[in-house]
C-alpha positions in Angstrom: 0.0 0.0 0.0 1.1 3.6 -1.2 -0.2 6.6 0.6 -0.1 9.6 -3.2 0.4 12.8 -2.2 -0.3 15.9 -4.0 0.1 19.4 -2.8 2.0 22.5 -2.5 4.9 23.4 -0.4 3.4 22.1 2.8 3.5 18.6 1.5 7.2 18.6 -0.1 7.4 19.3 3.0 9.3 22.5 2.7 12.0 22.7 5.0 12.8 19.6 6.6 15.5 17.1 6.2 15.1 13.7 6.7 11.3 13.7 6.9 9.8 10.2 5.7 10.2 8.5 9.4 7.6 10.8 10.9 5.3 12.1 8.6 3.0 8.6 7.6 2.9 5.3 8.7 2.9 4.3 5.5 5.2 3.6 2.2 4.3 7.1 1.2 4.6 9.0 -2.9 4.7 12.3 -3.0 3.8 14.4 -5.8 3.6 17.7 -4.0 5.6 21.0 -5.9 6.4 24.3 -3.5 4.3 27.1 -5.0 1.6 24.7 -6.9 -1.9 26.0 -7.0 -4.8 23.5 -7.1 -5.0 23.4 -11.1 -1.6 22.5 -11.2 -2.2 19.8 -8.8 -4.9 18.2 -10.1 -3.2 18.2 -13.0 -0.4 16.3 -11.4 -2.6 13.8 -10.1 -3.8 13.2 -14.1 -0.5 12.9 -14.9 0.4 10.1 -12.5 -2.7 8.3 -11.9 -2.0 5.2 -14.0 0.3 5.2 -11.2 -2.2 4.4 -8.4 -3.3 0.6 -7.7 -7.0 1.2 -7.2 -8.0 -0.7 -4.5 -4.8 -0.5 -2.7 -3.1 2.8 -2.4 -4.6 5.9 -0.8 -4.5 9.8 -2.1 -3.6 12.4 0.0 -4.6 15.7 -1.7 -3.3 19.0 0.5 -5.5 22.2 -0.9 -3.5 25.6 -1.2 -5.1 28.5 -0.7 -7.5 29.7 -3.6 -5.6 33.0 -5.0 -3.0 30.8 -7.2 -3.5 30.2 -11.2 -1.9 27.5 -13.3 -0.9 28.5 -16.8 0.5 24.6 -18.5 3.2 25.2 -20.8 5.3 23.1 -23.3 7.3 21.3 -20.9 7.5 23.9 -18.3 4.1 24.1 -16.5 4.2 28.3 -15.2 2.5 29.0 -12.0 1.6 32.8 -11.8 0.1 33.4 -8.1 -2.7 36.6 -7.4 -0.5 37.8 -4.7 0.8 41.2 -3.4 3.8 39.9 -3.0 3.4 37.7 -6.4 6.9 38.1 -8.8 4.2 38.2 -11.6 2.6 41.5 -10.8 3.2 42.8 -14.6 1.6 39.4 -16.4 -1.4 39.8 -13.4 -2.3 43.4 -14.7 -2.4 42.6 -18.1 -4.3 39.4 -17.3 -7.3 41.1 -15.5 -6.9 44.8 -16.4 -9.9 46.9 -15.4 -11.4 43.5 -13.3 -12.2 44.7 -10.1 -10.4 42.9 -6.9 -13.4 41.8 -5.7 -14.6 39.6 -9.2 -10.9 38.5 -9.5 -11.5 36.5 -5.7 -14.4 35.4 -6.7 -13.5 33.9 -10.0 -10.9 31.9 -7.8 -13.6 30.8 -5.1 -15.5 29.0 -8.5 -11.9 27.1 -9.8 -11.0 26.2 -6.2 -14.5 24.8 -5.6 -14.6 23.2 -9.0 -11.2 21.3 -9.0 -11.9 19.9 -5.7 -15.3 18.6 -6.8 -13.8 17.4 -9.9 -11.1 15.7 -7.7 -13.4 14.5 -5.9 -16.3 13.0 -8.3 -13.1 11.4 -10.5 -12.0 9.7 -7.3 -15.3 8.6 -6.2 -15.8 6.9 -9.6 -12.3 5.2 -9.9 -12.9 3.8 -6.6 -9.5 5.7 -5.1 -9.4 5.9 -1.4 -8.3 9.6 -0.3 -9.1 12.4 1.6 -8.3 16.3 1.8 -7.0 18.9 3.8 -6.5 22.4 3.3 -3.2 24.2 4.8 -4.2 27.5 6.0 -7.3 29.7 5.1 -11.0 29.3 5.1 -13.2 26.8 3.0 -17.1 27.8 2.7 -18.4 24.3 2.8 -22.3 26.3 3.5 -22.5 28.6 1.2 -20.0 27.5 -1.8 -22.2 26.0 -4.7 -19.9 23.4 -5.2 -18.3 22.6 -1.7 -22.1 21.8 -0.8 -21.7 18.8 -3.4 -18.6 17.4 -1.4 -18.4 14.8 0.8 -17.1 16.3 4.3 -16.0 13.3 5.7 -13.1 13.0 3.1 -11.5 16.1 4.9 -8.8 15.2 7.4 -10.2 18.3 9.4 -12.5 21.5 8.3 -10.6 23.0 10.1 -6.7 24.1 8.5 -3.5 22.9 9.0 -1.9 26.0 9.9 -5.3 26.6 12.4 -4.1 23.1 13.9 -0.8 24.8 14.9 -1.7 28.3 15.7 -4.8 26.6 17.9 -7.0 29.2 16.3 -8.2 30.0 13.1 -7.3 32.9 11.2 -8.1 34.7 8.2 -5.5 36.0 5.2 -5.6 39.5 4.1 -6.6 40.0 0.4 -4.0 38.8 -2.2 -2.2 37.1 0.5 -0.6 33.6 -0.2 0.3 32.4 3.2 0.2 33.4 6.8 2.8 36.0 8.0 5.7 35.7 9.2 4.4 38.0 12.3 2.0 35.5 12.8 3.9 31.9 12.9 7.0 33.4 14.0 5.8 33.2 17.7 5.5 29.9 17.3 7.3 26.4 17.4 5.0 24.6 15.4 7.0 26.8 12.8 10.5 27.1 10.8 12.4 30.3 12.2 11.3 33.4 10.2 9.3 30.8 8.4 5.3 30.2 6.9 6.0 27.0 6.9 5.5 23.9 9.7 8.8 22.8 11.8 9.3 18.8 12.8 7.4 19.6 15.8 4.4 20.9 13.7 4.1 17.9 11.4 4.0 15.6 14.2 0.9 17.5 15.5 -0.1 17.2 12.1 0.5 13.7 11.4 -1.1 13.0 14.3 -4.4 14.8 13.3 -4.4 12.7 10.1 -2.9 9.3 12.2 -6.7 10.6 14.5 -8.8 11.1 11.7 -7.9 7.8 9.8 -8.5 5.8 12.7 -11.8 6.7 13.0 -13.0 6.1 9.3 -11.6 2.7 9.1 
């Protein structure tokens, strides 16, 4: 059995040395790629399905905050994040000149809700075991036309990962892409000077997951 995983930075995961003893119990793939938004993972998981014995191994997506965009290239898949700190300011403007800020978010709220309900309807008809978990932010699983259509029990927690380790939930500004530095820097569930989890916060984590598994078996 092969625990897939697909994700962003926090499932590389980014930071840590040494890593496959603690993370998963489990003989354990991981697919993940720092910076990926949820296009470019489900594309990913296209890619390498033929991959996954149905029936056997398990898929572990990890959902990335909703303001990323995937533009696939020839052999170089480009991902361009809606950020104010985003590198791809320039390419953004002339992307969604005029849009207003407001219709740009919401345009991402429809593909976020849509590739996770297209994740999830293709895994529910392959017959693939997995589940989901988001790393920091909010998902509207009342109100979102198409979170309403998803199966709650697949997520590891509606709460987020990072709300795991802060023991609250927060919000992200607008065109944010991650918690800030202010924020987990206070922390040791965190790297030093760091948006990303420490050793010490994938064991809480893993043992999240490791509580969340044991009770859907």
């Amino acid at each position: 059995m092969s625990l897939f995983v697909f994700g962003d930075s926090w499932g590389t995961p980014w930071g840590i040395q040494n890593h496959e003893h603690f993370l998963y119990d489990v003989t354990w793939v991981n697919y993940s790629v720092a910076g990926a938004c949820l296009s470019h993972i489900r594309h990913t998981f296209f890619e390498h399905l033929p991959e996954i014995d149905i029936g056997t191994d398990s898929v572990f997506f990890i959902i990335p905050p909703d303001i990323r965009l995937f533009f696939p290239m020839p052999r170089n898949p480009r991902r361009y994040q809606l950020s104010t700190r985003s590198v791809h300011t320039r390419e953004w403007s002339r992307a969604f000149k005029g849009c207003p800020l407001e219709s740009i978010y919401a345009y991402f709220s429809q593909v976020l809700g849509s590739e996770l309900l297209l994740l999830s309807n293709t895994c529910n008809v392959l017959g693939i075991d997995y589940c989901m978990w988001h790393n920091y932010g909010k998902l509207d699983f009342l109100d979102d036309p198409y979170m309403l259509h998803l199966d709650r029990s697949v997520f590891v927690s509606e709460m987020s990962m990072m709300g795991h380790l802060l023991g609250y939930e927060t919000d992200l500004e607008p065109g944010e892409d991650g918690p800030s530095v202010e924020l987990t820097s206070t922390s040791k569930n965190f790297l030093h000077r760091d948006q990303h989890p420490s050793v010490a916060g994938h064991r809480i984590l893993r043992k999240v997951y490791l509580d969340w598994l044991n009770t859907t078996l």
